[in-house]
C-alpha positions in Angstrom: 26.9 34.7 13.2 28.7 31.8 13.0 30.2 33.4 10.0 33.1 32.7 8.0 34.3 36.2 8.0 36.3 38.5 4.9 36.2 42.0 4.2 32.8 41.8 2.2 30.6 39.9 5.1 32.2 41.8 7.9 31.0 44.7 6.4 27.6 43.6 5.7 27.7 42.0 9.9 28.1 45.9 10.4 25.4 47.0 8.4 23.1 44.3 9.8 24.2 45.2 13.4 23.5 48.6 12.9 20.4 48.5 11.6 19.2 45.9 14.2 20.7 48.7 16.7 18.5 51.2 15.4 15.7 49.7 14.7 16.2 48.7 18.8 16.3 52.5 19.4 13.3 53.2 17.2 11.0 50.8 18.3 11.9 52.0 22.3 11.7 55.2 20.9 8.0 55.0 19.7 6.6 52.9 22.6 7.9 55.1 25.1 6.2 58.2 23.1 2.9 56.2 22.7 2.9 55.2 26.4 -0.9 54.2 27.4 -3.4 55.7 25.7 -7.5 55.1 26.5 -8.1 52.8 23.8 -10.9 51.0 25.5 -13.8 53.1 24.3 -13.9 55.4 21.4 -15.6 58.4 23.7 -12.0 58.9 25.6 -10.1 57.8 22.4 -11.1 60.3 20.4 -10.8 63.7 22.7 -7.2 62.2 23.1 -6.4 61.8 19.8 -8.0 65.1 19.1 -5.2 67.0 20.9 -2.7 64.6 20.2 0.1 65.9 17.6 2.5 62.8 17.1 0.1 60.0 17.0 0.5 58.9 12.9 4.2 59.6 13.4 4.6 57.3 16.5 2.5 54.4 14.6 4.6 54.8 11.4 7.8 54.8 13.3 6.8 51.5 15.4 6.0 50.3 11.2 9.6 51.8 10.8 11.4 49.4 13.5 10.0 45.8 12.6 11.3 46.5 9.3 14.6 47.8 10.0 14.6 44.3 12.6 14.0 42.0 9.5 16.0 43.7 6.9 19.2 43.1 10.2 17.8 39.7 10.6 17.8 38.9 6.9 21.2 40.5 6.3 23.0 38.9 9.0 21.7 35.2 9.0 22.7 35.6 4.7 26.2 35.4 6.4 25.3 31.8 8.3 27.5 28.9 7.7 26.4 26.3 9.5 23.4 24.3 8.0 21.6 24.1 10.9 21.5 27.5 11.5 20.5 28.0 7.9 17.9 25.9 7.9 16.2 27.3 11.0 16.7 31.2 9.9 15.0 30.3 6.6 12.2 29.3 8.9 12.7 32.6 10.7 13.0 35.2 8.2 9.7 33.6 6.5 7.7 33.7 9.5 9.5 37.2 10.3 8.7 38.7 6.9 4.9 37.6 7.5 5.2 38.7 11.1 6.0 42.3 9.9 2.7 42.5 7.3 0.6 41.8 9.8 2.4 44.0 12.5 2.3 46.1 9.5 -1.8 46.3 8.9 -2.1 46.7 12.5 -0.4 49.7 12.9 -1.4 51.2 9.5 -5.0 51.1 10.5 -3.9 53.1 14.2 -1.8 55.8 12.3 -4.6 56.4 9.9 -8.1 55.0 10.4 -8.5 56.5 14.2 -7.0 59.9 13.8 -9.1 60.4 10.5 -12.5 59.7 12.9 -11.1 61.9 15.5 -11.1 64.7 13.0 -14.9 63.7 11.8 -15.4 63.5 15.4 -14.4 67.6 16.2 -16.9 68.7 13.6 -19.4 66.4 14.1 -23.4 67.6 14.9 -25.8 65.7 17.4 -26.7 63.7 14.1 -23.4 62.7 12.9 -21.8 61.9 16.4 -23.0 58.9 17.4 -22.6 57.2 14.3 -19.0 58.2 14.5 -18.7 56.7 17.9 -20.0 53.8 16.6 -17.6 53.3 13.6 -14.7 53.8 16.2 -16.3 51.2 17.9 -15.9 48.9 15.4 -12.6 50.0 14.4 -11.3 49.1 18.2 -13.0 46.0 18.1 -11.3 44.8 15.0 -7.8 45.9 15.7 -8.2 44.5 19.3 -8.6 41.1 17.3 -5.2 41.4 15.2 -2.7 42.9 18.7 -2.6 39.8 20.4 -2.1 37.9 17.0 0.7 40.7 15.5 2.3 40.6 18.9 2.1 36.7 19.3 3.9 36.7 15.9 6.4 38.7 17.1 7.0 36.6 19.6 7.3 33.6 17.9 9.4 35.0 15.4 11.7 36.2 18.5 12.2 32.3 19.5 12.8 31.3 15.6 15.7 33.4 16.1 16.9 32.2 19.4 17.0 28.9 17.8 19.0 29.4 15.4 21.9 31.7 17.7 22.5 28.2 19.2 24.3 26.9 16.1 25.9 30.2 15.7 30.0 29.9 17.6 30.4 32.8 17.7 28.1 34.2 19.9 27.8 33.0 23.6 25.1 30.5 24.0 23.1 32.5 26.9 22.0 34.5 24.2 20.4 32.0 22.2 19.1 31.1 25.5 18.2 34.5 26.4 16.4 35.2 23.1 14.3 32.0 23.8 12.7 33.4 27.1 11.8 36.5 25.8 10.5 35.4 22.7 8.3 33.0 24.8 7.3 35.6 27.4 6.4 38.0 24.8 4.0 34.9 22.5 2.8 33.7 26.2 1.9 37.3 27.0 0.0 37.4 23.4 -1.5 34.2 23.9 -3.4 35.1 27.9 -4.3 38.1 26.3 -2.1 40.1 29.3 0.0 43.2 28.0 1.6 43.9 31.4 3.4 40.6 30.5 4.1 41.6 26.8 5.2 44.9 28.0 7.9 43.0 30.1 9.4 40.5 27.5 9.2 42.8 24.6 11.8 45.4 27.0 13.8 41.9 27.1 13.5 41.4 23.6 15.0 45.3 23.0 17.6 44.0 25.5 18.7 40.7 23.6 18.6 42.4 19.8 21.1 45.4 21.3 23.1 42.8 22.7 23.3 40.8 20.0 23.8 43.7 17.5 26.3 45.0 19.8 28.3 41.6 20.5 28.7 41.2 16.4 30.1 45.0 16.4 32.8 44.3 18.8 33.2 40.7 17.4 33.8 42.4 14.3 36.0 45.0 15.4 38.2 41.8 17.1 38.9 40.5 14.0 40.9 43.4 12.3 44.2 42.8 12.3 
């Protein structure tokens, strides 16, 4: 990344590529396993999650990605020379590194909090149920508060690091440009409440981190002599 490259950083470009590339793969990975469940109301959510085997897995492995994206992030803008570009991924790994704890809590309380009521739910008497639906209720109602936040932060965080690929050389600049849009797609998405547009920006945020990742690989590759 507009890096002054020897022997050490090259190697620790590769291991930031790599784990930027599969925390990519992960995070597609998850989503694609998740798909759509009913979330709306907690008397479909809960049958579902009932007879649903991978749910906590899914949730943990979404957890999984953000945090393999910040540790690539954080290991490959260490590498920055230009000030500019220093200056701005400060700003981005900091807002990345809250990003993730809230992206965190959100997806914490999914893997955990819901399947534990679905299994209260399946042995639940005529007394005990609706107070059950109820607290799942509430459950729904407070995460739906914290996913357009968690993935507005995402977003932001995307754009943070758009920024700073236009001070990096060594990269081609529609990338930085490319990063931009999806990062602003993805926080405008958050912000109009409207997943069909997060949905679209967050597959062209997968896009831009694998090319990215994948550009440094080759870039480093290119420079063994």
């Amino acid at each position: 990344m507009g890096i002054t490259i020897n022997p050490d950083e090259r190697n620790f470009v590769k291991i930031g590529a790599i784990l930027g590339i599969i925390g990519t793969l992960l995070y597609i990975f998850a989503s694609a396993i998740h798909g759509n469940p009913p979330i709306e109301e907690a008397e479909t959510l809960l049958p579902f999650l009932a007879d649903s085997t991978l749910w906590r897995e899914v949730h943990l492995a979404n957890i999984a990605a953000i945090f393999l994206w910040l540790a690539s992030f954080i290991i490959l803008t260490s590498l920055l020379s230009n000030k500019i570009a220093i200056i701005w991924s400060k700003v981005a790994n900091s807002f990345m590194i809250m990003t993730c704890g809230v992206f965190a809590l959100y997806f914490h309380i999914h893997s955990f909090a819901l399947p534990l009521l679905a299994t209260k739910w399946v042995s639940a008497d005529e007394e005990t149920y609706g107070s059950i639906v109820i607290e799942t209720n509430a459950t729904l109602t407070m995460l739906g508060t914290t996913a357009f936040i968690s993935q507005a932060m995402l977003g932001l965080s995307i754009i943070l690091y758009g920024i700073v690929l236009l001070f990096v050389p060594v990269l081609k600049r529609w990338l930085a440009y490319l990063g931009i849009i999806a990062g602003l797609g993805w926080l405008i998405g958050a912000i109009i409440i409207d997943f069909s547009i997060i949905v679209r920006f967050t597959v062209l945020a997968w896009i831009w981190v694998f090319l990215v990742c994948t550009l440094l690989l080759l870039n480093m590759r290119s420079t063994i002599h």
